[in-house]
C-alpha positions in Angstrom: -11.3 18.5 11.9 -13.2 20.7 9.1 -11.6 24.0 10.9 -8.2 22.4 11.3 -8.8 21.5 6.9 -9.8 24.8 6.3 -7.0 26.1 8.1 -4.2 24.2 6.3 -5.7 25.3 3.2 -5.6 28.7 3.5 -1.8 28.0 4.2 -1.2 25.9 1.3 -2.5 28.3 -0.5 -0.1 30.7 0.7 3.0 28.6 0.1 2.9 25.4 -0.8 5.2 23.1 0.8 5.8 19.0 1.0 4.9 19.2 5.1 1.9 21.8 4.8 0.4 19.4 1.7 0.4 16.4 3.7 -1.0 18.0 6.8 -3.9 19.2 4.6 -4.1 16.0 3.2 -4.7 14.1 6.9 -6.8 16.8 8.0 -9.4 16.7 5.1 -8.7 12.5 5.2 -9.8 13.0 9.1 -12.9 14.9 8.2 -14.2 12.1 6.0 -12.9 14.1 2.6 -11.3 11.4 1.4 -11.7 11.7 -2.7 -10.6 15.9 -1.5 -7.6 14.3 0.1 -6.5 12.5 -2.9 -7.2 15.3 -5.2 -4.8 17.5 -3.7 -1.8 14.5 -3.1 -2.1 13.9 -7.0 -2.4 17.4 -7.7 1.0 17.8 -5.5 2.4 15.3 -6.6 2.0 16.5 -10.4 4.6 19.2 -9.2 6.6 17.5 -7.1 6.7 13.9 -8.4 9.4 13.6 -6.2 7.8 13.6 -2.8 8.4 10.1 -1.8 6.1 10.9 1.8 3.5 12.5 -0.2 3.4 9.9 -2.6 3.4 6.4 -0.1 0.5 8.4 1.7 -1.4 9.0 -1.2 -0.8 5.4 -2.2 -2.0 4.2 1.4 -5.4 6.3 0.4 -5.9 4.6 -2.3 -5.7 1.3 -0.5 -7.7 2.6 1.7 -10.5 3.3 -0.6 -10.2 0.0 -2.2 -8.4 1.9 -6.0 -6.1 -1.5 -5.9 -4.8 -0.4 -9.9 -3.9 3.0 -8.6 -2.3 2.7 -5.7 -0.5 -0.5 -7.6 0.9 2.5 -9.9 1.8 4.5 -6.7 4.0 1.8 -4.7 5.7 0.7 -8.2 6.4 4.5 -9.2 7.7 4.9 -5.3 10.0 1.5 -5.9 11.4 2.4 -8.8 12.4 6.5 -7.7 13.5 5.0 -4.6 14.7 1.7 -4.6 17.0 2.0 -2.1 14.9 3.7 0.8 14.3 1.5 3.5 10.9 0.0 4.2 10.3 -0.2 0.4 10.8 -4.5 0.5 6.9 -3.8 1.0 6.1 -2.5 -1.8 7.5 -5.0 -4.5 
């Protein structure tokens, strides 16, 4: 899992993309990098608030690791940019 992280970051690096930023972001989240794995969705998602995939995964992170007032902030900001995607009834 660490080669695989080191691997997609090396390629982010090179061009940064919404696909190669979640990959690095499950691949670092894999190898028990967890606060690395956030770091780089809210960096990416600094640049690209749009990213609706990047964002509900970063958002399920948070969750994960228990940041209930962040990942609050995530789902509301994904409801409210997208409130007509499907599988948002969730997040209200």
């Amino acid at each position: 899992a660490e080669e695989a992280s080191a691997q997609f970051a090396e390629l982010y690096k090179e061009r940064k993309s919404s696909i190669l930023v979640n990959q690095y972001a499950v691949s670092l989240w894999n190898s028990a990098q967890r606060d690395l794995a956030v770091e780089i969705l809210t960096s990416w998602l600094k640049e690209s608030p749009r990213d609706a995939v990047a964002r509900r995964r970063l958002a399920s992170y948070l969750v994960a690791l228990e940041r209930w007032s962040d990942a609050q902030q995530q789902f509301m900001t994904l409801v409210k940019e997208f409130p007509t995607a499907p599988n948002q009834n969730d997040l209200a």
